[in-house]
VOGU-3710 file (C-alpha; in Angstrom, 3 decimals, decimal comma):
1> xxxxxxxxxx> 31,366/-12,533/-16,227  33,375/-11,118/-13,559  32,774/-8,458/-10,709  32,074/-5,131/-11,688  36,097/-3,373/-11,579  37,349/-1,246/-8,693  37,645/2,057/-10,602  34,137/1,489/-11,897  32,532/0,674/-8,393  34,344/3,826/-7,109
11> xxxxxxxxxx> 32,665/5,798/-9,415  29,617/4,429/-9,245  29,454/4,480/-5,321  30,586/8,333/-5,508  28,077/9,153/-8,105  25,204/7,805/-6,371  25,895/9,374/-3,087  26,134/6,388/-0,842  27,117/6,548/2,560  30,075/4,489/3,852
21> xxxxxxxxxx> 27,561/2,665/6,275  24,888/1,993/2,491  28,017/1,281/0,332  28,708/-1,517/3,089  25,007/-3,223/2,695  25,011/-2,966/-0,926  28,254/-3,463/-2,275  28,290/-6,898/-2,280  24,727/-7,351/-4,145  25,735/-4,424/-6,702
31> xxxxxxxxxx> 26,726/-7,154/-9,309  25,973/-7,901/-12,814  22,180/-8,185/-12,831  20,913/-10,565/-14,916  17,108/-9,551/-14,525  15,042/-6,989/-13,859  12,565/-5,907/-10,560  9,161/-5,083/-10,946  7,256/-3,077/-8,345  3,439/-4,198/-9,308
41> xxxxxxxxxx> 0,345/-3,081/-7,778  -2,373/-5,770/-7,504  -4,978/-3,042/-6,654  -7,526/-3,620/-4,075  -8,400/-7,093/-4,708  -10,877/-7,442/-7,379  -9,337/-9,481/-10,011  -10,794/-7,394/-12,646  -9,292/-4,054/-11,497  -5,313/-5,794/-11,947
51> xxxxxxxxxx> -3,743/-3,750/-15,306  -3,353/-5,325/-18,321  0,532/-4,722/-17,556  0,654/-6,106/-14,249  -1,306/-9,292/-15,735  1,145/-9,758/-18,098  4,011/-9,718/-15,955  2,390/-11,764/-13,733  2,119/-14,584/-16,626  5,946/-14,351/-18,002
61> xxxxxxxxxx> 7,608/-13,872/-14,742  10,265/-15,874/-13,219  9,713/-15,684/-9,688  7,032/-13,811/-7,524  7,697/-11,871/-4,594  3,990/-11,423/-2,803  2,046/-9,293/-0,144  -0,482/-11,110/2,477  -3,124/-8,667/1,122  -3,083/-9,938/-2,375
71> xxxxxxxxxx> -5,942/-12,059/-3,317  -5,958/-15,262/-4,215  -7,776/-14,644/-7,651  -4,774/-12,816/-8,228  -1,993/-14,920/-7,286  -3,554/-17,580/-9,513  -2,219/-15,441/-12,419  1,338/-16,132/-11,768  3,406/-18,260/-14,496  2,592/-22,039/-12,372
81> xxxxxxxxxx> 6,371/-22,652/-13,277  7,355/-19,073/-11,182  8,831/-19,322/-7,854  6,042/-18,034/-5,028  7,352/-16,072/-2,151  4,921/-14,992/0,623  6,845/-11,857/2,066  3,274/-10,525/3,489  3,090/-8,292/6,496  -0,315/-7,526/7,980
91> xxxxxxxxxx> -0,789/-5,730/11,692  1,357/-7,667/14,366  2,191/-10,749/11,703  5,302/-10,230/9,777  6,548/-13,095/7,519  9,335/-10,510/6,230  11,399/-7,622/7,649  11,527/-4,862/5,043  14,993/-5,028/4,629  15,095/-8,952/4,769
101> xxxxxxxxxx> 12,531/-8,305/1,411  15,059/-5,756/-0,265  17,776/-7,918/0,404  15,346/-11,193/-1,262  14,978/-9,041/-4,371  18,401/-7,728/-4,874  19,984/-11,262/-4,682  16,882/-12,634/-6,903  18,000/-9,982/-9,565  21,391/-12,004/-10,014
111> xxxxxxxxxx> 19,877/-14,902/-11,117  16,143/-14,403/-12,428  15,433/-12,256/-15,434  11,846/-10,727/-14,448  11,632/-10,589/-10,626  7,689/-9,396/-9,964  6,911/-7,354/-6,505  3,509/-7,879/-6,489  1,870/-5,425/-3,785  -1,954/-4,607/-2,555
121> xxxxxxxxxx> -3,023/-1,907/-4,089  -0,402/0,997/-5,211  2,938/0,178/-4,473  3,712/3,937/-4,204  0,577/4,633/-1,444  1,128/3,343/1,481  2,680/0,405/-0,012  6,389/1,156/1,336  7,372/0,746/-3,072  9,359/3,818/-2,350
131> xxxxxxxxxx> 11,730/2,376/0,061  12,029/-0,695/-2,077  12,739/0,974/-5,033  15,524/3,532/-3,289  17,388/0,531/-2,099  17,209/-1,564/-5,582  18,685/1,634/-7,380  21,215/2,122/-4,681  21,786/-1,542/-5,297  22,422/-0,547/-9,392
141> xxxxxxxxxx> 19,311/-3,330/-9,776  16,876/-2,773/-12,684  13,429/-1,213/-11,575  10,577/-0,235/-12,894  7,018/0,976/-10,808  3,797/-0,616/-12,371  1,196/1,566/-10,593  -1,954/-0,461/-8,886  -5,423/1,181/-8,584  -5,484/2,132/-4,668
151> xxxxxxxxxx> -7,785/0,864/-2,180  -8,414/4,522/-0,806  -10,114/4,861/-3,967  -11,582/1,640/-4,785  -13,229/0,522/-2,409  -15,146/3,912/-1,335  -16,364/3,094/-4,925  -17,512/-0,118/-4,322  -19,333/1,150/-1,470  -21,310/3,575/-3,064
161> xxxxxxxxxx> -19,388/6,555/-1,726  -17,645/8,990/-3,800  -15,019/10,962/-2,487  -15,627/14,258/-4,605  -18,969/15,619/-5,369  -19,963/19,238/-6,329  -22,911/18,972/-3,167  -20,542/17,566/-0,816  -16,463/17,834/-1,440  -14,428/19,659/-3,433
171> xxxxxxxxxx> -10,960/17,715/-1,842  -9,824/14,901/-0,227  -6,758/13,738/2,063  -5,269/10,530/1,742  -3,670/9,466/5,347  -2,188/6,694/6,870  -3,641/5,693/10,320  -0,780/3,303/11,516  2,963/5,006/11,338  5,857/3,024/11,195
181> xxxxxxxxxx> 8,555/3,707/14,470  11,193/5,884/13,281  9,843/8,069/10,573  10,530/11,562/9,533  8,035/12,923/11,221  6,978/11,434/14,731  3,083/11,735/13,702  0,682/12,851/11,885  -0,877/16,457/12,387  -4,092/15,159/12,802
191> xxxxxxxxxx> -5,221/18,783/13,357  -4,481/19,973/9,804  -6,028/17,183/8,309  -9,013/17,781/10,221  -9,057/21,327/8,187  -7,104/20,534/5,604  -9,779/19,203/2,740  -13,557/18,094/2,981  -13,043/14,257/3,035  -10,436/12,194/4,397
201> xxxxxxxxxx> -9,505/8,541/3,650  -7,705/6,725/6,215  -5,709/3,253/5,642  -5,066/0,888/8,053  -6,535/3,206/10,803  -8,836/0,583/12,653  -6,414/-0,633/15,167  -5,975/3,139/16,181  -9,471/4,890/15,421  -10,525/5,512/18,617
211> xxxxxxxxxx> -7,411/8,096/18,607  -7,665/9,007/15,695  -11,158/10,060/15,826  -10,521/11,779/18,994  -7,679/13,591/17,369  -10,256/14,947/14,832  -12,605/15,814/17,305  -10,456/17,772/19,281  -9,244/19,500/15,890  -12,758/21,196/15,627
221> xxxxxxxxxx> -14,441/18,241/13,670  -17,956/17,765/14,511  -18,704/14,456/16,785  -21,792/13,958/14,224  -18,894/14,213/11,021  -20,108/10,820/9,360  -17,373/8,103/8,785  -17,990/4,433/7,012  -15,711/2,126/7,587  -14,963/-0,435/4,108
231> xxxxxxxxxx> -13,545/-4,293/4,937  -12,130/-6,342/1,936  -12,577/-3,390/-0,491  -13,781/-4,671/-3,779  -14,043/-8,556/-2,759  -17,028/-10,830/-2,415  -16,629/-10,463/0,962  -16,902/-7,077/1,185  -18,048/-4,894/4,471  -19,234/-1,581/5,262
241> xxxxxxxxxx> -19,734/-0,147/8,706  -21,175/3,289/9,045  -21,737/5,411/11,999  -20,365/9,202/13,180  -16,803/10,123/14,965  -18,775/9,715/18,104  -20,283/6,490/17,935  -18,078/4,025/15,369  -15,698/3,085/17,747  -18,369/1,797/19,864
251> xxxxxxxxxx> -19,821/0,285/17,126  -16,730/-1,511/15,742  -16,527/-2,985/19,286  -19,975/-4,344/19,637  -19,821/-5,733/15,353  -16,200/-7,354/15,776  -14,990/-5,225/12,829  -11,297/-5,674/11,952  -8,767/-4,730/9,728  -7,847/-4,612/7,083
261> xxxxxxxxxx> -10,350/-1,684/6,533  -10,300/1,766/4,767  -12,194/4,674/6,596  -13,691/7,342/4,649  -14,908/10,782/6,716  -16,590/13,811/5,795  -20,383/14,496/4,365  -19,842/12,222/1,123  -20,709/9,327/3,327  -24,115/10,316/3,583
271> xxxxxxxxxx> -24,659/9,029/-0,191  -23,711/5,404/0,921  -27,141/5,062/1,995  -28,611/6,340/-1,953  -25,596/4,780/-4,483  -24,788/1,237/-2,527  -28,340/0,549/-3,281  -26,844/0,091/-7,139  -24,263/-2,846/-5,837  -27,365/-4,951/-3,777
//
């Protein structure tokens, strides 16, 4: 079981199109893999919404690679001989730098045959799965996405609000509130979301909503535009704040609402107050 040969690792590194300065990080992980990655979403934290997939991995795997925002009804579905590793990252507490968790993967690939990612929600919305799976493939690692229902979705449901409705929406933007430093684009165009579809879902927006709702304020968005704010998604402890563009931030001060939270805006918040009545 030697290295991969020179000729081959030429080729390879030409055909996937890796730059001298990504041929440099990789090359030494882009051995023989023994195993395969996983990305899995958990969903939104309700044990009962995890796929029947994602549950099975979960049970065979060798080693688990976790998110803080996993719940623990979840994580109790992991193999109890599996190897646990908390790599979660939640506002201003990192116990992983992204790349530190690519690296973790690629080197648990060598030696682990099924290597679970287990993320909140989707790993491919707002989950940062993309990234992760660009560098495993650029690291010639095994991958394969196992989609998560999204807690842009899920918990709205929970809380009695739907996010289409013939009386009320006919679209809906999905947007993160929190940007990471060096992105494509420097921010979002809060402006075109603003006009851009009749209800918008913002995650992890709370630590910036009071710009963000001034943003859509400014964009032509009425200060009476209802908005419900949804803690813990799907969980027992589940919370929902609602109020308008012009009064939640005020209101998220006075309640001690935090994160993690998903805001839903537009006039499909107005049936919180009819459908949540179903979930009392």
């Amino acid at each position: 079981m030697g290295g991969t040969p020179s000729h081959l690792m030429s080729n390879l590194t030409i055909n996937m199109s890796i730059s001298s300065q990504e041929s440099n990080t990789f090359n030494q992980e882009n051995k023989r893999c023994i195993g395969k990655v996983y990305l899995v979403g958990a969903g939104p934290g309700d044990p009962g919404l995890l796929t029947l997939k994602g549950k099975g991995l979960l049970e065979c795997a060798d080693v688990v690679v976790y998110d803080a925002l996993v719940s623990p009804q979840i994580l109790m579905m992991i193999n109890p001989q599996a190897e646990k590793i908390d790599a979660g990252k939640r506002m201003g507490r990192h116990s992983l730098f992204q790349e530190e968790t690519t690296k973790l993967l690629i080197e648990l690939a060598q030696t682990q045959a099924i290597v679970v990612r287990l993320k909140g929600g989707d790993p491919f919305v707002f989950g940062r799965g993309g990234e992760e799976m660009e560098d495993l493939v650029r690291a010639g690692v095994p991958v394969e996405v196992v989609p998560g229902v999204t807690s842009g979705i899920a918990a709205p449901a929970y809380a009695g609000i739907p996010l289409t409705h013939r009386s009320y929406s006919s679209s809906v933007t999905f947007v993160t509130g929190h940007e990471s430093a060096g992105k494509y684009r420097p921010a979002v165009n809060w402006s075109a979301i603003a006009h851009g579809s009749e209800t918008i879902v913002v995650y992890m927006g709370i630590h910036n909503l009071s710009y963000i709702t001034t943003e859509l304020e400014s964009a032509g968005l009425s200060p009476q535009t209802p908005i419900a704010l949804v803690r813990w998604g799907t969980r027992p402890e589940q919370e929902e704040l609602i109020g308008t563009l012009q009064t939640i931030v005020e209101q998220v001060e006075e309640s001690g609402f935090t994160a993690p939270a998903i805001a839903v805006i537009g006039n499909v918040v107005n049936l919180h107050s009819i459908l949540s009545r179903n979930y009392q």
